[in-house]
One Martini backbone bead per residue (centre of mass of N, CA, C, O) as a GRO file, in nm:
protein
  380
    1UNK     BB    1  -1.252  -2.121  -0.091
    2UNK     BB    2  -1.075  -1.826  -0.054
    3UNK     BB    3  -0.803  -1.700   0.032
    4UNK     BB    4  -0.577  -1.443   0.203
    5UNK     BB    5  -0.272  -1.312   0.212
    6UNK     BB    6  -0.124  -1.026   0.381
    7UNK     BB    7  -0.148  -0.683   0.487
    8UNK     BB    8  -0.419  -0.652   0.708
    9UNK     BB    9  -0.306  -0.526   1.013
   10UNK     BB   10  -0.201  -0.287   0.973
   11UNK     BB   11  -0.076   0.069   1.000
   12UNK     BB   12  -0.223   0.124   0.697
   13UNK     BB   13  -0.375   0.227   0.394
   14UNK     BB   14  -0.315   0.085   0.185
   15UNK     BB   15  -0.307  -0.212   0.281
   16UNK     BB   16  -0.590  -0.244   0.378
   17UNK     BB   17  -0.733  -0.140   0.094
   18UNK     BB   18  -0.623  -0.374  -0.076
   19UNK     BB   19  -0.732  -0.592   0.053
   20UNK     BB   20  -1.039  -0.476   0.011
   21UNK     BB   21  -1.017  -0.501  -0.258
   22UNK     BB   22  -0.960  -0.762  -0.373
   23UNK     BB   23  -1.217  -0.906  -0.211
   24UNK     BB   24  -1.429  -0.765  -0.357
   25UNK     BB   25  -1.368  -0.835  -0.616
   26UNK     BB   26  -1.446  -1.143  -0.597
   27UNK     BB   27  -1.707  -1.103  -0.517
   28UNK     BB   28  -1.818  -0.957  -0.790
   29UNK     BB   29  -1.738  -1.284  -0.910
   30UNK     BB   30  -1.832  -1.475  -0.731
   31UNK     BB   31  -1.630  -1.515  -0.459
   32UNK     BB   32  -1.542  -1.655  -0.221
   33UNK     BB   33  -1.367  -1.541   0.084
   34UNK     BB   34  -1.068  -1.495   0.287
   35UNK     BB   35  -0.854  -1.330   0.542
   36UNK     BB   36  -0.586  -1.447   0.665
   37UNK     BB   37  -0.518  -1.388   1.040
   38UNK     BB   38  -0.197  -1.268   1.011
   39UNK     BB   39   0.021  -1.187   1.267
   40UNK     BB   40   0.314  -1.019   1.292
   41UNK     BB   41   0.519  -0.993   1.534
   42UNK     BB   42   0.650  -0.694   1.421
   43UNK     BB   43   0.348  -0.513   1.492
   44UNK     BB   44   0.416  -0.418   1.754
   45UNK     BB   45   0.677  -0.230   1.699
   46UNK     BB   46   0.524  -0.081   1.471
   47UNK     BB   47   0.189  -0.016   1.617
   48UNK     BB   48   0.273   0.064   1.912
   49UNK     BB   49   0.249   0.342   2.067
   50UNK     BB   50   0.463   0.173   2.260
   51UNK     BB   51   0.781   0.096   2.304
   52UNK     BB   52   0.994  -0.198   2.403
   53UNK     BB   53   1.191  -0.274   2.555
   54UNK     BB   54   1.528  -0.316   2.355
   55UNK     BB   55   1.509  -0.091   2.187
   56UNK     BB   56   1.602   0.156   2.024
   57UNK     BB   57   1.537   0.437   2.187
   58UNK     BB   58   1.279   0.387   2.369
   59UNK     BB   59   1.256   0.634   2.552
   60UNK     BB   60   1.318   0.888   2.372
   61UNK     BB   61   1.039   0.779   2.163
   62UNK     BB   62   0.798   0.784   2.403
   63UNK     BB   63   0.830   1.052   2.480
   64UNK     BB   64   0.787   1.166   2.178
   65UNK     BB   65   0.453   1.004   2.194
   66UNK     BB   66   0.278   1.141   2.407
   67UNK     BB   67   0.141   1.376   2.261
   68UNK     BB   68   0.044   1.117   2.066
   69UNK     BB   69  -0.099   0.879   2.193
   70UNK     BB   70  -0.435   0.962   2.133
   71UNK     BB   71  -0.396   0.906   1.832
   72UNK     BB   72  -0.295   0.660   1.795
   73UNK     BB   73  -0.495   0.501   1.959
   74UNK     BB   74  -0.748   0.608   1.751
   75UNK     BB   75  -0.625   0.515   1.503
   76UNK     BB   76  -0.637   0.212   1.560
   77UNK     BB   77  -0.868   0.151   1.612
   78UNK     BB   78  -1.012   0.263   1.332
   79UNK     BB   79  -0.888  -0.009   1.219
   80UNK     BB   80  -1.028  -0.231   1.353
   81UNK     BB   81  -1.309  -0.123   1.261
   82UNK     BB   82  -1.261  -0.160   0.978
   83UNK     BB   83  -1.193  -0.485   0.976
   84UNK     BB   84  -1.495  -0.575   1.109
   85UNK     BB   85  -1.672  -0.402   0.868
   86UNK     BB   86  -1.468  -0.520   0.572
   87UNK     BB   87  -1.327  -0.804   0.662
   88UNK     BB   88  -1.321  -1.062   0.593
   89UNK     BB   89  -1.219  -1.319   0.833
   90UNK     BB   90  -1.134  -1.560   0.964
   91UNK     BB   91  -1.161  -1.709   1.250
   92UNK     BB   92  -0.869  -1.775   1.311
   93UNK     BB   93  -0.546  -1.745   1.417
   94UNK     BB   94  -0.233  -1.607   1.324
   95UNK     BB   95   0.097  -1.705   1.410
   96UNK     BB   96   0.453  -1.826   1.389
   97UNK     BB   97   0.389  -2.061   1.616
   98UNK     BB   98   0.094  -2.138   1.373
   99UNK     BB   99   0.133  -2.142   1.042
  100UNK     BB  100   0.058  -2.393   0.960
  101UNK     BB  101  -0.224  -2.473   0.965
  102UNK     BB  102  -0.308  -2.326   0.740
  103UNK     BB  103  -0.255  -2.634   0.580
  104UNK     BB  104  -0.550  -2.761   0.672
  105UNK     BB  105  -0.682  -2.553   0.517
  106UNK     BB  106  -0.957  -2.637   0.263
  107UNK     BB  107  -0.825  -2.450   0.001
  108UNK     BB  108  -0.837  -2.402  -0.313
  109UNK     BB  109  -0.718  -2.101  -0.305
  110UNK     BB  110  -0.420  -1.939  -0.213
  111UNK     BB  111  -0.365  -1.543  -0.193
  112UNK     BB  112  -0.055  -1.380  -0.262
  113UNK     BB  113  -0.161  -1.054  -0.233
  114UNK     BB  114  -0.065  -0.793  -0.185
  115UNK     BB  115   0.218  -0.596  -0.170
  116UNK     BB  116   0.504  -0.595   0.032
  117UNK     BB  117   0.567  -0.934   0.077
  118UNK     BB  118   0.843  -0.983  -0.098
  119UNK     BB  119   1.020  -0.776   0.086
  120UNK     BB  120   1.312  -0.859   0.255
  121UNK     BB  121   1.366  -0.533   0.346
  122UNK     BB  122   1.111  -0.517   0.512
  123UNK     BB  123   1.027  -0.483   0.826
  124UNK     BB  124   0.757  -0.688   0.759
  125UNK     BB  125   0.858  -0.928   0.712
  126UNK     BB  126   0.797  -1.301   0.595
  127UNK     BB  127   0.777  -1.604   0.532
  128UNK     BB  128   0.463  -1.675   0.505
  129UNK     BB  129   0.414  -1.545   0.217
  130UNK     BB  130   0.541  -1.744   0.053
  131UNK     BB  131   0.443  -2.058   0.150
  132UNK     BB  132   0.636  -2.261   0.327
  133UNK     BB  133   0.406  -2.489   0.255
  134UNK     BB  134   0.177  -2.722   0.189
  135UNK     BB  135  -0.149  -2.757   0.008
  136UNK     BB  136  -0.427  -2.813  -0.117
  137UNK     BB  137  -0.396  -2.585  -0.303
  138UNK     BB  138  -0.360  -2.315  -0.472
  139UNK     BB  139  -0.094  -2.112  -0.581
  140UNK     BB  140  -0.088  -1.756  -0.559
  141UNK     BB  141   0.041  -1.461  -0.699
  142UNK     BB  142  -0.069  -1.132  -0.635
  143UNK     BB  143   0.085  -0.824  -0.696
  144UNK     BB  144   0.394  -0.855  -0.607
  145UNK     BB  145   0.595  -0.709  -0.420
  146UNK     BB  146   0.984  -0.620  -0.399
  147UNK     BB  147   1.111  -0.385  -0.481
  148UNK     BB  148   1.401  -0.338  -0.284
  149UNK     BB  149   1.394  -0.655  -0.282
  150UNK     BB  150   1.583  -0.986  -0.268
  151UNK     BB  151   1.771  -1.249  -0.328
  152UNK     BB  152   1.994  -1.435  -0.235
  153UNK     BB  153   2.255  -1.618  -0.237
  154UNK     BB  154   2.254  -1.921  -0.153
  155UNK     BB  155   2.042  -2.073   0.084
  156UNK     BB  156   1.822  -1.923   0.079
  157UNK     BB  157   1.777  -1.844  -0.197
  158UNK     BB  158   1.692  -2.145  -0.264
  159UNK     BB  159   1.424  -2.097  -0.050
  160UNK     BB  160   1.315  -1.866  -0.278
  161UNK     BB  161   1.273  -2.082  -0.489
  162UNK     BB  162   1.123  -2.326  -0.395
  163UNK     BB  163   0.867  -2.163  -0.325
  164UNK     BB  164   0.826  -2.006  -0.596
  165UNK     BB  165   0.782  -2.223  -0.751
  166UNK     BB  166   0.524  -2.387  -0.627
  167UNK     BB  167   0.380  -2.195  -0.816
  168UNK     BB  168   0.107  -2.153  -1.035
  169UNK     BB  169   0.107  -1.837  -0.959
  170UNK     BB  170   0.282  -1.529  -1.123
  171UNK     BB  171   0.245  -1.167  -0.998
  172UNK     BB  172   0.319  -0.837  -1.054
  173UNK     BB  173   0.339  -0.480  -0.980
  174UNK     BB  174   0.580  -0.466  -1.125
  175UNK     BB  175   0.871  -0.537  -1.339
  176UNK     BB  176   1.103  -0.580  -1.148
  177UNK     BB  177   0.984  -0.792  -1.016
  178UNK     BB  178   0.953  -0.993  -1.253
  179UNK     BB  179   1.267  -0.972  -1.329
  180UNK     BB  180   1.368  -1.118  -1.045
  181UNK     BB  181   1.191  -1.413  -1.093
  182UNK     BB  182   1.348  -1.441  -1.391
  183UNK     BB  183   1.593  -1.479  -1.268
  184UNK     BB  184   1.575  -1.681  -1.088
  185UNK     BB  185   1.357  -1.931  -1.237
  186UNK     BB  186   1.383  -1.794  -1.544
  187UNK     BB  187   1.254  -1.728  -1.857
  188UNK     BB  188   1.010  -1.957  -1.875
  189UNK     BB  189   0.875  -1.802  -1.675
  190UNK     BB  190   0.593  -1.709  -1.559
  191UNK     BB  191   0.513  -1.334  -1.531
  192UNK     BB  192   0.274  -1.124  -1.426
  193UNK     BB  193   0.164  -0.763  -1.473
  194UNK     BB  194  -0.024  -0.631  -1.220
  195UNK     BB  195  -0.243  -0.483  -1.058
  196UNK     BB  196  -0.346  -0.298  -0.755
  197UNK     BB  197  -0.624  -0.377  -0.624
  198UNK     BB  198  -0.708  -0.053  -0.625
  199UNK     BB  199  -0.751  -0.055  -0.941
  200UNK     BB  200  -0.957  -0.202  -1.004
  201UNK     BB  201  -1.137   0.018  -0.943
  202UNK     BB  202  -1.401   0.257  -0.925
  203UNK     BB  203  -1.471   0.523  -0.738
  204UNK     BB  204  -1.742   0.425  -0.649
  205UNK     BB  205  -1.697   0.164  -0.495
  206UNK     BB  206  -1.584   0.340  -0.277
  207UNK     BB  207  -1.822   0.507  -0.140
  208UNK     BB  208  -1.856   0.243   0.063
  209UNK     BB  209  -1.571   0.341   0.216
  210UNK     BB  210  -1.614   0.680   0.236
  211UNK     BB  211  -1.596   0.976   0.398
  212UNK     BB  212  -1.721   1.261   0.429
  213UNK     BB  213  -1.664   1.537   0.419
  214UNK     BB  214  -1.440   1.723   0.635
  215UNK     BB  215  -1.342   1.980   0.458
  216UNK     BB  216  -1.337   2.284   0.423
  217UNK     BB  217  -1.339   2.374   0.085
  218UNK     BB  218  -1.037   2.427  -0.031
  219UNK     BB  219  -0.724   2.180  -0.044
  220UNK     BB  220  -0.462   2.017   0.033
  221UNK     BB  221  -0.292   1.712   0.005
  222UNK     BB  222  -0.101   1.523   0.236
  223UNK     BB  223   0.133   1.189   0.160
  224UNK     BB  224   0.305   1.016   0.351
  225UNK     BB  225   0.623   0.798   0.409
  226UNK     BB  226   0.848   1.031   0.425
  227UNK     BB  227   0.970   1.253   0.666
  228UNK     BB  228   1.062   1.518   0.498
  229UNK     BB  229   1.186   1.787   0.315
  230UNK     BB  230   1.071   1.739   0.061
  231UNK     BB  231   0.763   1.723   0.118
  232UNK     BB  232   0.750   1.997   0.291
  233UNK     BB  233   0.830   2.162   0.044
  234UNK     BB  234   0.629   2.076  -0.158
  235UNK     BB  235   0.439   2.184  -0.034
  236UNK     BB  236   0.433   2.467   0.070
  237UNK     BB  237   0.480   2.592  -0.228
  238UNK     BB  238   0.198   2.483  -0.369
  239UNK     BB  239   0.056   2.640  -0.125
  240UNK     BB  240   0.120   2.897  -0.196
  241UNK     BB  241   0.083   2.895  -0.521
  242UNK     BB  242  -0.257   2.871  -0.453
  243UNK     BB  243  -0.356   2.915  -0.183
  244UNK     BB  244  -0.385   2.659  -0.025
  245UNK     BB  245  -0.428   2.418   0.256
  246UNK     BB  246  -0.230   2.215   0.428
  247UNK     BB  247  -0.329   1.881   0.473
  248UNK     BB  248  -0.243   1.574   0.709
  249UNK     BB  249  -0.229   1.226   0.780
  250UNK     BB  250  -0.026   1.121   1.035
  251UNK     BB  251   0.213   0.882   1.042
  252UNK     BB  252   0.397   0.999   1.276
  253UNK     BB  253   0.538   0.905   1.592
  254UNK     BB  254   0.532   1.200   1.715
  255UNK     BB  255   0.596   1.555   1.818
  256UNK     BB  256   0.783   1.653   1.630
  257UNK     BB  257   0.609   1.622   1.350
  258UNK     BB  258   0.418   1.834   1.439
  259UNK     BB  259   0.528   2.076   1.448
  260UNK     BB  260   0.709   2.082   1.196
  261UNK     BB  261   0.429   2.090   1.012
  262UNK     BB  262   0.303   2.363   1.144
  263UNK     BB  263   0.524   2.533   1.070
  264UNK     BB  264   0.464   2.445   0.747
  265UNK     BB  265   0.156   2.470   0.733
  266UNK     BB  266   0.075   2.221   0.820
  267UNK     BB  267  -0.237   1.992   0.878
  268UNK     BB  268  -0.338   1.803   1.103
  269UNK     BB  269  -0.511   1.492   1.134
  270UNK     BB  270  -0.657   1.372   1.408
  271UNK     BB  271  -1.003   1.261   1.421
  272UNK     BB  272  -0.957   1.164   1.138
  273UNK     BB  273  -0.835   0.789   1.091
  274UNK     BB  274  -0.987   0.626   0.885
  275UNK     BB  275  -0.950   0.508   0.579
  276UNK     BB  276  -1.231   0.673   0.504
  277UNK     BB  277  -1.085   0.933   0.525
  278UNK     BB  278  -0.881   0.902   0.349
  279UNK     BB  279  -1.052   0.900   0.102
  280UNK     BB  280  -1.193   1.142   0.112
  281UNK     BB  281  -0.918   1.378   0.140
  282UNK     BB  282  -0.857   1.296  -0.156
  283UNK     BB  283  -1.125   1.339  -0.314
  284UNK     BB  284  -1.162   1.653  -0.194
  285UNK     BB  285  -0.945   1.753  -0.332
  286UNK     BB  286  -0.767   1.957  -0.528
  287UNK     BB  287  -0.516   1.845  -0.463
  288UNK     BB  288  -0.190   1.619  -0.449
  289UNK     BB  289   0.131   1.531  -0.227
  290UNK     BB  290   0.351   1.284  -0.262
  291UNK     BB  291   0.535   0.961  -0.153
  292UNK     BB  292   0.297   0.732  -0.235
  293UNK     BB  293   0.158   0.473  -0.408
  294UNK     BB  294  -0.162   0.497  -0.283
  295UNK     BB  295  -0.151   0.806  -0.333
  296UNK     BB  296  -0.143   0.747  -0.650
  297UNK     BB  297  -0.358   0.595  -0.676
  298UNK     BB  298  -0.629   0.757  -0.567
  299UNK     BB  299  -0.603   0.958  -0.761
  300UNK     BB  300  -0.652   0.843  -0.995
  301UNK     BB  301  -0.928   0.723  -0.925
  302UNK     BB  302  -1.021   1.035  -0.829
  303UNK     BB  303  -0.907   1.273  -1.048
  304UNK     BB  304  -0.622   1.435  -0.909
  305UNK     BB  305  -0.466   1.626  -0.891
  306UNK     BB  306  -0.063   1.575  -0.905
  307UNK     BB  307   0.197   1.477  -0.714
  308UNK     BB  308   0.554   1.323  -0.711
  309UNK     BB  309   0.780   1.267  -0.478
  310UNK     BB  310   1.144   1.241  -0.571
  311UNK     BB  311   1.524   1.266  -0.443
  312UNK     BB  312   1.703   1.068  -0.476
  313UNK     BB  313   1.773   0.940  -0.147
  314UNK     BB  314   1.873   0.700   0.003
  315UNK     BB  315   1.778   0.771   0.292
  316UNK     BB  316   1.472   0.719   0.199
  317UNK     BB  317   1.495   0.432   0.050
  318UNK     BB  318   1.344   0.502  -0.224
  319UNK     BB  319   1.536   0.677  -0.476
  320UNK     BB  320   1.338   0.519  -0.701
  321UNK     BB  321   1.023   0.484  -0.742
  322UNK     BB  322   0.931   0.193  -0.896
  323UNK     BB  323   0.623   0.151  -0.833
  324UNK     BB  324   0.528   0.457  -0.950
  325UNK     BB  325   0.698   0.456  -1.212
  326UNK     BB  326   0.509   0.186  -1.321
  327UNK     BB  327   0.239   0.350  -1.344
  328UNK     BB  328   0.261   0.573  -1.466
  329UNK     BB  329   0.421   0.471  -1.729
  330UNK     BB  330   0.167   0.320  -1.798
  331UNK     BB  331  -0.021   0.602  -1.813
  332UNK     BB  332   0.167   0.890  -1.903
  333UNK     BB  333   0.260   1.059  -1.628
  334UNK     BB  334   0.568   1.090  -1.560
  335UNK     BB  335   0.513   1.415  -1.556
  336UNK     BB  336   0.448   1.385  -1.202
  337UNK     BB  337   0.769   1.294  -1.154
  338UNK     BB  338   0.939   1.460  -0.905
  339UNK     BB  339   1.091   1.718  -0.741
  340UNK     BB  340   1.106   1.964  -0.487
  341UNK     BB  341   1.186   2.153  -0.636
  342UNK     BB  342   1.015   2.189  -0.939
  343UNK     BB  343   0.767   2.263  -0.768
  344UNK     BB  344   0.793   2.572  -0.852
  345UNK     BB  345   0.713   2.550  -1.163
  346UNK     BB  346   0.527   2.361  -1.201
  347UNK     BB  347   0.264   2.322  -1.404
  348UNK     BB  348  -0.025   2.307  -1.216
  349UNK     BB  349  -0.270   2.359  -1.456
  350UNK     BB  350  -0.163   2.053  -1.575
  351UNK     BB  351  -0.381   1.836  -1.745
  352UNK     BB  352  -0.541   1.579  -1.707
  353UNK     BB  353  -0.646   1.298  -1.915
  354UNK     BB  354  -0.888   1.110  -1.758
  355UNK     BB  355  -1.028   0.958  -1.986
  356UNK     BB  356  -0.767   0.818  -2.102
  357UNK     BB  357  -0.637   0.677  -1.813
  358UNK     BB  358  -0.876   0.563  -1.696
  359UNK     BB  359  -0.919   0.384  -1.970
  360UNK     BB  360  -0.642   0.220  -1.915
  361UNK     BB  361  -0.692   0.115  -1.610
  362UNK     BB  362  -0.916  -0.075  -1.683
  363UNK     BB  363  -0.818  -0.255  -1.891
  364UNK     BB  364  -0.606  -0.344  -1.717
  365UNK     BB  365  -0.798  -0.455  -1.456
  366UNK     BB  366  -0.940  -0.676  -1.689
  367UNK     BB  367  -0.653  -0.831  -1.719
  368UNK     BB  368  -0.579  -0.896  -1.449
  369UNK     BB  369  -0.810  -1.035  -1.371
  370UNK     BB  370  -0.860  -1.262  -1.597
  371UNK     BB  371  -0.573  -1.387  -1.487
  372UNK     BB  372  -0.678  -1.472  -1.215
  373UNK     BB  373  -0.929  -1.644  -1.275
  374UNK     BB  374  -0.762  -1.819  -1.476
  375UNK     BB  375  -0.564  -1.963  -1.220
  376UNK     BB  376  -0.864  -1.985  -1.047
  377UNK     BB  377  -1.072  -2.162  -1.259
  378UNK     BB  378  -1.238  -1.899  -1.365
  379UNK     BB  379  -1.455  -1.733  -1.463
  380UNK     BB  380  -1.493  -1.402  -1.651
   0.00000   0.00000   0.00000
């Protein structure tokens, strides 16, 4: 039995499709596995409909999310039947109060990542996704991001250097990723490149858990990670210029994201939201425009024309997203990689090559696998 610790409690749809491409990936090579059931204390306070007292403005925060209350409690809700109905779990469930016990169980070997599980700097970091306890089995790190996120120097680092040692395996989903692993480790240490496990697959696999159409017609589909005016304004321009409706599937936790949504022509999908309807969404989209590594994986696998947004902005948290940059340009993409200004020349109706891009992504990640079976042992 192979572990999987990973995020897969979160109320994100990368986080949560990529736990299931992983495992999924794993089933198909004949690998029995579960994911490893922790959730980080700090789930609650990203997570749940309202913030508890003692958070920053958690009054007029909670006041701003009553008009979307029982959107946000439908999305928790599918997410957690997506998770009954499609991902192996543990029996045990563990948090941070019981989290050796992991090392109990015996595991021939446990799968850190994907996700941003190694970003010291996310929200929702853990030092738990390290695995600082020893294991009976092997410790793999598959496709572990970083993104940006660092180890500091001092104790710490010395401490996330220790952990790191550790592993029998380890690669990365970015190339900066694996440069800050041998910055840290040394550069004799093997560090890999691997795809993001949503990559593994090709579209068939996914229409197992994929919602039938949503929307009648044709429409661009809008998912953003930042609510911003640049995805705002790249949205509504596109969507002027091509005339199609843009429809997105709401991760703002507030009715005031609603209104301005509504007001730039955004339309929220509130009824349908749970991860296979993201994928449907995507599918059926004509157009996709995005500022989301795995807005723009799915674009990638279901064959969509698409842009990704990102007006270098550091108050958006991530000025250049090398996560995104580091899969087009492995697959010839960059020019898909614009500002929201762009946004308005842009020719929308420069064709993707998807026969040569898809062969090239499939290439990749039978490389991946390949290296991942044969860290834990096992035939490709």
């Amino acid at each position: 039995m192979i572990g999987i610790l990973t995020f897969h409690k979160s109320v994100n749809y990368g986080s949560v499709l990529q736990a299931w491409a992983l495992q999924r990936m794993l089933a198909l090579k004949g690998i029995e596995s579960e994911i490893i059931d922790y959730e980080p204390e700090k789930y609650g306070e990203l997570y749940d409909v309202f913030l508890k007292p003692g958070r920053p403005h958690f009054l007029v925060k909670n006041i701003n999310r009553v008009p979307v209350m029982a959107i946000l409690a439908g999305q928790k809700k599918s997410f957690e039947r997506f998770r009954r109905d499609n991902l192996k779990l543990s029996t045990e469930s563990y948090t941070s109060a019981n989290q050796e016990k992991i090392s109990r169980k015996d595991y021939e070997a446990i799968i850190c990542g994907s996700d941003q599980i190694w970003n010291t700097g996310a929200s929702d970091a853990d030092t738990v996704y390290f695995l600082p306890f020893d294991i009976p089995g092997r410790k793999a790190a598959y496709a572990v991001s970083l993104n940006t996120g660092s180890f500091d120097s001092g104790v710490r680092g010395e401490l996330y250097k220790r952990w790191i040692s550790d592993y029998d395996y380890l690669s990365c989903r970015e190339q900066n990723g694996v440069d800050k692993l041998r910055s840290l480790l040394g550069d004799d240490r093997q560090v890999d490149l691997n795809l993001d496990p949503t990559l593994l697959h090709n579209r068939v696999e996914y229409a197992r858990i994929t919602s039938p159409k949503l929307i009648r017609g044709k429409y661009i589909f809008v998912y953003y990670v930042w609510f911003d005016s640049s995805i705002v304004n790249a949205a509504r321009m596109i969507s002027r210029r091509t005339g199609l409706p843009a429809y997105t599937i709401e991760m703002a936790k507030g009715g005031r994201a609603y209104l301005r949504l509504i007001k730039n022509g955004i339309r929220p999908v509130t009824r349908t939201l749970a991860p296979g309807d993201y994928l449907s969404l995507i599918k059926n989209a004509a157009y996709v425009v995005t500022d989301s590594f795995h807005g723009t994986a799915f674009s990638l696998i279901f064959e969509k024309q698409f842009v990704c947004i990102n007006d270098g902005d550091e108050t958006r948290g991530y000025k250049d997203d090398v996560r995104i940059k580091g899969i087009l340009g492995r697959l010839g993409l960059q020019d898909r990689y614009i500002t929201s200004g762009e946004a308005e020349s842009f020719d929308l109706d420069r064709p993707v090559n998807f026969k040569k891009v898809t062969k090239k992504r499939l290439e990749l990640a039978e490389e991946s696998i390949g290296r991942l079976l044969g860290a834990l042992g096992k035939e490709t």
